[in-house]
OpenMM code with the backbone's topology and positions (N, CA, C; nanometers):
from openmm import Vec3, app, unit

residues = "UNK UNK UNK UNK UNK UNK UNK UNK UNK UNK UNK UNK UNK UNK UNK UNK UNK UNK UNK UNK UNK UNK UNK UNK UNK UNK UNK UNK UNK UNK UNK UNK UNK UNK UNK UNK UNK UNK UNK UNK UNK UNK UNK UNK UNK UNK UNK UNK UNK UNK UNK UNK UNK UNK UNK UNK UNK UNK UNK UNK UNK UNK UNK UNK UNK UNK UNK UNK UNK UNK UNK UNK UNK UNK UNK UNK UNK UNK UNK UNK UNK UNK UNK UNK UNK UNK UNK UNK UNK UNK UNK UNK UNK UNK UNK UNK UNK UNK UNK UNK".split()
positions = [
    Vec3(10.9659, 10.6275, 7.8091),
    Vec3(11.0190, 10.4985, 7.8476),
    Vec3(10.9571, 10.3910, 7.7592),
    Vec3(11.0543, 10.3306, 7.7478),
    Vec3(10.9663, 10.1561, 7.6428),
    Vec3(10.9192, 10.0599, 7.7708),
    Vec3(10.8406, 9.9634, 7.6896),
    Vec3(10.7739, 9.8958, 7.7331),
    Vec3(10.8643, 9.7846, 7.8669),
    Vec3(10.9953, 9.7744, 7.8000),
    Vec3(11.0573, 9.6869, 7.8795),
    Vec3(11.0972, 9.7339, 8.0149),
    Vec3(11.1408, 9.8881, 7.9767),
    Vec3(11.2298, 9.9318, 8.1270),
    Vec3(11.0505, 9.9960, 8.2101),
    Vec3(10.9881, 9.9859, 8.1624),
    Vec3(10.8366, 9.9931, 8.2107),
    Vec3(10.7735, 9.9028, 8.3609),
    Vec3(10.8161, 9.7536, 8.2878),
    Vec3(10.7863, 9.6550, 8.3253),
    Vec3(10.9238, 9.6280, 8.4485),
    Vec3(11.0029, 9.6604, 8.3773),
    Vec3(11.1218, 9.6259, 8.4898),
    Vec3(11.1106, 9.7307, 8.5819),
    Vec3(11.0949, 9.8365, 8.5811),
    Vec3(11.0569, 9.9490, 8.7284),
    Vec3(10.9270, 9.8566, 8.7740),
    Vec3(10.8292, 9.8516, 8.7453),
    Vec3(10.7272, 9.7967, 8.8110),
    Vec3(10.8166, 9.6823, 8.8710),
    Vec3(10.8587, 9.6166, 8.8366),
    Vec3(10.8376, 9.4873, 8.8441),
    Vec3(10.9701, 9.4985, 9.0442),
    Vec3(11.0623, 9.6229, 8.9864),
    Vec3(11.1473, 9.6595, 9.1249),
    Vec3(11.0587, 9.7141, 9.2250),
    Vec3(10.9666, 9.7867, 9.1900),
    Vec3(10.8575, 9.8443, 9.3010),
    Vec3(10.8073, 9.7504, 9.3953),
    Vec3(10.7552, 9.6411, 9.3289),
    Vec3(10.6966, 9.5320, 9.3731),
    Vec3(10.7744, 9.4245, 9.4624),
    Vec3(10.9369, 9.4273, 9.4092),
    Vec3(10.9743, 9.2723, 9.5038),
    Vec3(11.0019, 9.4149, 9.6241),
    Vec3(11.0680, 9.5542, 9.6125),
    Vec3(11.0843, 9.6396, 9.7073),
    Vec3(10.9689, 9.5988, 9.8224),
    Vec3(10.8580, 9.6844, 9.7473),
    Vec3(10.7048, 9.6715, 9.8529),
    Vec3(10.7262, 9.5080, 9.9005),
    Vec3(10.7587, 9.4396, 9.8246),
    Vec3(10.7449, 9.3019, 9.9041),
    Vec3(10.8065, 9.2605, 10.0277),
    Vec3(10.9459, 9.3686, 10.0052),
    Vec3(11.0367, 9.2818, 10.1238),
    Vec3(10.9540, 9.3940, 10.2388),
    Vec3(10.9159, 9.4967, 10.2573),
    Vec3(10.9071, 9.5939, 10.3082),
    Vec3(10.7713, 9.5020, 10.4231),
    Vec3(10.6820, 9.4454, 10.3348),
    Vec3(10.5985, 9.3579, 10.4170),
    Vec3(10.6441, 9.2741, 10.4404),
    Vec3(10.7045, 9.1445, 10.4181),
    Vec3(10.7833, 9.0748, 10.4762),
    Vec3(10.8312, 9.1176, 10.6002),
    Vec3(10.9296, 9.2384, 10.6067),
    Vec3(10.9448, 9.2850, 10.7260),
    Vec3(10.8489, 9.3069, 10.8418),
    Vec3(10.7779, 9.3524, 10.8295),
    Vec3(10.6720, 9.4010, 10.8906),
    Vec3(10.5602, 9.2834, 10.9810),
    Vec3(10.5595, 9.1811, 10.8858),
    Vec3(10.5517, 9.0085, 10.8808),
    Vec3(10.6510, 8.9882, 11.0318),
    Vec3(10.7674, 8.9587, 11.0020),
    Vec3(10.8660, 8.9066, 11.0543),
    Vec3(10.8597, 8.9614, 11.2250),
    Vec3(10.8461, 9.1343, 11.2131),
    Vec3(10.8270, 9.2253, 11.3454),
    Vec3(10.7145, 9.1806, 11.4203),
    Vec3(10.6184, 9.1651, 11.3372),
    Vec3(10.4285, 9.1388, 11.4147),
    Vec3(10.4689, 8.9721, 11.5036),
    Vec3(10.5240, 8.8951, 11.4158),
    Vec3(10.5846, 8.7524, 11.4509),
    Vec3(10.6500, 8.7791, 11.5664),
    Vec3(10.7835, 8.8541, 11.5884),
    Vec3(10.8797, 8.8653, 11.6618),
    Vec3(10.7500, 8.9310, 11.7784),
    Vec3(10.6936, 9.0168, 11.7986),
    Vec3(10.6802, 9.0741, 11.9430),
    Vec3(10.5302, 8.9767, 11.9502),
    Vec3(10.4455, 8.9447, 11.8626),
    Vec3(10.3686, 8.8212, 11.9296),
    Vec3(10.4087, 8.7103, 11.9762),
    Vec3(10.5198, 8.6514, 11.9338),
    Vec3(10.5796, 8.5469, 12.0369),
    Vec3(10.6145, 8.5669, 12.1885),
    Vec3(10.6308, 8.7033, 12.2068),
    Vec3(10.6374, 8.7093, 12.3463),
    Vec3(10.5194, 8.7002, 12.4229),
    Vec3(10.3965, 8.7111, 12.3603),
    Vec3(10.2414, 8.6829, 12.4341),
    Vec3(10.2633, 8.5007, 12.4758),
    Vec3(10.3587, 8.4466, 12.3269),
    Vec3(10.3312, 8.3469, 12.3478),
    Vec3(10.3735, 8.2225, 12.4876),
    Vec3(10.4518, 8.3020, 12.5629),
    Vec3(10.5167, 8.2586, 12.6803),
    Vec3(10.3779, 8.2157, 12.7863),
    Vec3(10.3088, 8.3111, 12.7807),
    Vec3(10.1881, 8.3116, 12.9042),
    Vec3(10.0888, 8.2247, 12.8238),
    Vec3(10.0378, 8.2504, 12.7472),
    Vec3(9.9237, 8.2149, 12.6216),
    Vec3(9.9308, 8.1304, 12.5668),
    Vec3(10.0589, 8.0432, 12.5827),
    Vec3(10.0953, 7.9358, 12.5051),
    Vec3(10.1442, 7.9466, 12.3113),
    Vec3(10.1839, 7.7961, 12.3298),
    Vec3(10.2749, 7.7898, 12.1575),
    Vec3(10.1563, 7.8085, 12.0585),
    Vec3(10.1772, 7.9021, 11.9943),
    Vec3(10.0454, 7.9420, 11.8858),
    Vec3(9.9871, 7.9896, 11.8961),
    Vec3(9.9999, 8.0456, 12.0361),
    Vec3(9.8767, 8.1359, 12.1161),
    Vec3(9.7148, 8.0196, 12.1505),
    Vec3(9.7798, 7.9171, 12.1833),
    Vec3(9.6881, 7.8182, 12.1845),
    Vec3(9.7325, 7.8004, 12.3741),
    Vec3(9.6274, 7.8418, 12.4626),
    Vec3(9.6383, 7.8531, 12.5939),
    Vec3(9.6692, 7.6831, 12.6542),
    Vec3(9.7169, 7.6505, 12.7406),
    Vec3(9.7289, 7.5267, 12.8292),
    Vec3(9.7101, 7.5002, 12.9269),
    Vec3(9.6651, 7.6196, 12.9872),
    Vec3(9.5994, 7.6447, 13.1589),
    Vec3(9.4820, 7.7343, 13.1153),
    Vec3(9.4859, 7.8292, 13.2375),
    Vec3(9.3771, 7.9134, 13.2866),
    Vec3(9.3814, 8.0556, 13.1799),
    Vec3(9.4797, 8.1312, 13.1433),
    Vec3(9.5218, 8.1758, 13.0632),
    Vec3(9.4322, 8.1644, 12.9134),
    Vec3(9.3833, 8.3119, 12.8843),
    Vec3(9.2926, 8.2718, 12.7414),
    Vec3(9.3933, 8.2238, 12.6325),
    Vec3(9.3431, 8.1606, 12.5395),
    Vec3(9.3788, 8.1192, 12.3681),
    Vec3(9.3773, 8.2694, 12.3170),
    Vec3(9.5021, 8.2733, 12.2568),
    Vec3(9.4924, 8.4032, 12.1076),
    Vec3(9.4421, 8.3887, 12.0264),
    Vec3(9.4894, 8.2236, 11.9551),
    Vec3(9.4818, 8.2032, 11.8382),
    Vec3(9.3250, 8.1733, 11.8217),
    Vec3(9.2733, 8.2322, 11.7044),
    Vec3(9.1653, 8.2659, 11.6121),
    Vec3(9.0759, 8.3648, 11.7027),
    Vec3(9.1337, 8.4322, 11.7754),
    Vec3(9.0311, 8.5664, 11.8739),
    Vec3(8.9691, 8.6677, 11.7644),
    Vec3(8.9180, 8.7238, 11.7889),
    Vec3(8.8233, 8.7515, 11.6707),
    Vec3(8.9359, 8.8997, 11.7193),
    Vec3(8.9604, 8.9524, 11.5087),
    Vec3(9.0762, 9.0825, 11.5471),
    Vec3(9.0153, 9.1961, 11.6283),
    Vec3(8.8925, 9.2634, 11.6161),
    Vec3(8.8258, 9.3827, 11.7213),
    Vec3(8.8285, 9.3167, 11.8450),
    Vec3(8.7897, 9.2200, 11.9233),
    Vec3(8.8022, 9.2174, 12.0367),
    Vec3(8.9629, 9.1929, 12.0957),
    Vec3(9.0495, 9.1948, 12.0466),
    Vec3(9.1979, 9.1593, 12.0797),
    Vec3(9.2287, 9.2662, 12.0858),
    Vec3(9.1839, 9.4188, 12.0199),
    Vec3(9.2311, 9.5412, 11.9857),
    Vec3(9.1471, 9.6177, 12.0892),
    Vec3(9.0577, 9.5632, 12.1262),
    Vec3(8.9557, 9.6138, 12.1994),
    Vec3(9.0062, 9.6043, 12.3837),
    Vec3(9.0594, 9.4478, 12.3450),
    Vec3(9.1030, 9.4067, 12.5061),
    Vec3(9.2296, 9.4651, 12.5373),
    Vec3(9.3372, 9.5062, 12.4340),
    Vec3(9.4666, 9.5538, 12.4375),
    Vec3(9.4243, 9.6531, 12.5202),
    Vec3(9.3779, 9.7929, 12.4144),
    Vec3(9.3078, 9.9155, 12.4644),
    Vec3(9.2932, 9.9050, 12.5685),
    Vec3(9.1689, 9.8693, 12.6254),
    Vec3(9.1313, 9.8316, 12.7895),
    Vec3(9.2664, 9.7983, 12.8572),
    Vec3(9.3710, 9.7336, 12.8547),
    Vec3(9.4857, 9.7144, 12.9496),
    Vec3(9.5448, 9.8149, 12.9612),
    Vec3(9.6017, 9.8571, 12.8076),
    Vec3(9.6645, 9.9912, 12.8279),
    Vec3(9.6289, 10.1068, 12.9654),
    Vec3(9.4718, 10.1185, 12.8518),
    Vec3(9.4014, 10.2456, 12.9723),
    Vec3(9.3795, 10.2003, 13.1124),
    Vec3(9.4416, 10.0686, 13.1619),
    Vec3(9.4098, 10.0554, 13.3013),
    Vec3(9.2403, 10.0073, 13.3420),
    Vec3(9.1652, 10.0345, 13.2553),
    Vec3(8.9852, 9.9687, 13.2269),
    Vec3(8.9863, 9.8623, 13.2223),
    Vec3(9.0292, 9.7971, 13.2077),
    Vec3(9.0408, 9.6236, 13.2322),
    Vec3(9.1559, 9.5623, 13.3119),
    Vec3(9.0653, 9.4554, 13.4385),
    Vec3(9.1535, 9.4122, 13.5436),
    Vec3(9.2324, 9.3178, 13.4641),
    Vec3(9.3643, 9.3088, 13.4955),
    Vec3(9.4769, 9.2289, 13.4839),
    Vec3(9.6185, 9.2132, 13.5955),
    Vec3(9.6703, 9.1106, 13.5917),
    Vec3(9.8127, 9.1499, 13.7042),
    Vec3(9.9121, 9.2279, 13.6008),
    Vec3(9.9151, 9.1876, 13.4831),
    Vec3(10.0555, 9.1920, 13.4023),
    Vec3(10.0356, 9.2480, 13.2531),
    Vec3(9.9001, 9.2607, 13.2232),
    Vec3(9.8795, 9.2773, 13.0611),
    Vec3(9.9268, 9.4197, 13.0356),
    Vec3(9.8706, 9.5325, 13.1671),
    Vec3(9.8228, 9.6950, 13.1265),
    Vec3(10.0315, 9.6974, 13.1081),
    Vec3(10.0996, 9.6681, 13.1725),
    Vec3(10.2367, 9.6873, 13.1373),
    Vec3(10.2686, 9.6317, 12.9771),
    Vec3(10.2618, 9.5124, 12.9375),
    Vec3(10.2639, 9.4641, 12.7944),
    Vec3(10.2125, 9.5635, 12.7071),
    Vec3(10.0264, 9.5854, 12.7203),
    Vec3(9.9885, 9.6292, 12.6586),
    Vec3(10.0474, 9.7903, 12.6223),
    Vec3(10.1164, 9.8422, 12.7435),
    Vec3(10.1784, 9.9606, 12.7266),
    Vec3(10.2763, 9.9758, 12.6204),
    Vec3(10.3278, 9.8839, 12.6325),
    Vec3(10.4444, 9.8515, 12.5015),
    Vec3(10.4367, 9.8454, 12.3553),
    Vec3(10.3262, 9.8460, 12.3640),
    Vec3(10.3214, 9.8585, 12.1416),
    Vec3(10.2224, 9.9695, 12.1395),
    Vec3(10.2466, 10.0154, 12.0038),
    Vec3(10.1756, 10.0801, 11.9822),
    Vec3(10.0876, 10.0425, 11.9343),
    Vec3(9.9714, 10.1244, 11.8360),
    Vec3(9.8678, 10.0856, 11.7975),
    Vec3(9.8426, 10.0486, 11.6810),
    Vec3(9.9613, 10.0398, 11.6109),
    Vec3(9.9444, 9.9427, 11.4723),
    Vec3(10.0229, 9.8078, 11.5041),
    Vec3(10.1018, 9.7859, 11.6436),
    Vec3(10.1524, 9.7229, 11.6378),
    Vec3(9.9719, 9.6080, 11.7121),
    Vec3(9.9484, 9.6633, 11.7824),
    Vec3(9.8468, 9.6192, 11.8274),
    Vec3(9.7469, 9.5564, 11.7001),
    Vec3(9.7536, 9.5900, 11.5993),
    Vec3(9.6535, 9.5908, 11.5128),
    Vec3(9.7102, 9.4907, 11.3996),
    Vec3(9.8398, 9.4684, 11.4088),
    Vec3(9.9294, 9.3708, 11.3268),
    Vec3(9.9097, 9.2549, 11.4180),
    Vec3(9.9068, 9.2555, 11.5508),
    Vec3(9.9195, 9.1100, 11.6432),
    Vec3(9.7655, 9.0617, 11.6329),
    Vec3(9.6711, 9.1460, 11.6322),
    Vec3(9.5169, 9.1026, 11.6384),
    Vec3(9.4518, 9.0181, 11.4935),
    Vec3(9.5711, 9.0749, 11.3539),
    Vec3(9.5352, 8.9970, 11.2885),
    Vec3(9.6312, 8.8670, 11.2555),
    Vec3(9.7348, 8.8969, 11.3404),
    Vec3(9.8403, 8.7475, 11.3480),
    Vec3(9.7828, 8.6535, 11.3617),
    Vec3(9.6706, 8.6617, 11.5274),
    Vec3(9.6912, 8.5559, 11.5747),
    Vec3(9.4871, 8.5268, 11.5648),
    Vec3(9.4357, 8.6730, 11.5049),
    Vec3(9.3351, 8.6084, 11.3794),
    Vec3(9.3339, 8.4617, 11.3088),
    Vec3(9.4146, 8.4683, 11.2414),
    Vec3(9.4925, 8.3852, 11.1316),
    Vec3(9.5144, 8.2478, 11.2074),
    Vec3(9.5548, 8.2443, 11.3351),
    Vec3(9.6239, 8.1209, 11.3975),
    Vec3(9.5192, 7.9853, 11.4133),
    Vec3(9.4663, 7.9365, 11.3876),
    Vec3(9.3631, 7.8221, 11.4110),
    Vec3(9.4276, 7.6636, 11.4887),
] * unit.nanometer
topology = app.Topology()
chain = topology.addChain("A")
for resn in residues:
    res = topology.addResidue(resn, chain)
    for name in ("N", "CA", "C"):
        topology.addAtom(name, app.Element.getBySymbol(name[0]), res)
């Protein structure tokens, strides 16, 4: 192969891999907004209800876990938390990481 059609495969790999995260972006977005109903806009709490935004990512992954397994008291989380899996869990912990 020459140098050009070289650069142009790379260069398709890359916007590919790009949209592929993007997606992935877009999904972590889409099912953390539904925390955001209880937790507030941004994951920034307005009552009694903890703040998401900037939770440190191990303890968010840590507290999920615990709901799931029923080890941590909640009325409503261990059902949520039942619902994703564990990368999805691990995509929302650094979402709302990020959120300040």
């Amino acid at each position: 192969m020459n140098k050009k059609t070289t650069l142009a495969c790379a260069g398709f790999v890359g916007l590919a891999l790009s949209g592929i995260a993007g997606a992935a972006d877009i999904h972590t977005q889409s099912i953390a907004s539904t925390c955001m109903s209880c937790h507030g806009p941004g994951g920034k709490s307005q009552g009694t209800i903890p703040s998401l935004a900037g939770l440190d990512k191990d303890y968010f992954v840590k507290s999920m876990k615990e709901f799931k397994a029923g080890t941590r008291a909640a009325s409503i989380m261990k059902r949520h938390a039942s619902g994703y899996t564990d990368a999805e869990v691990e995509a929302m912990a650094a979402y709302f990481a990020s959120l300040k």
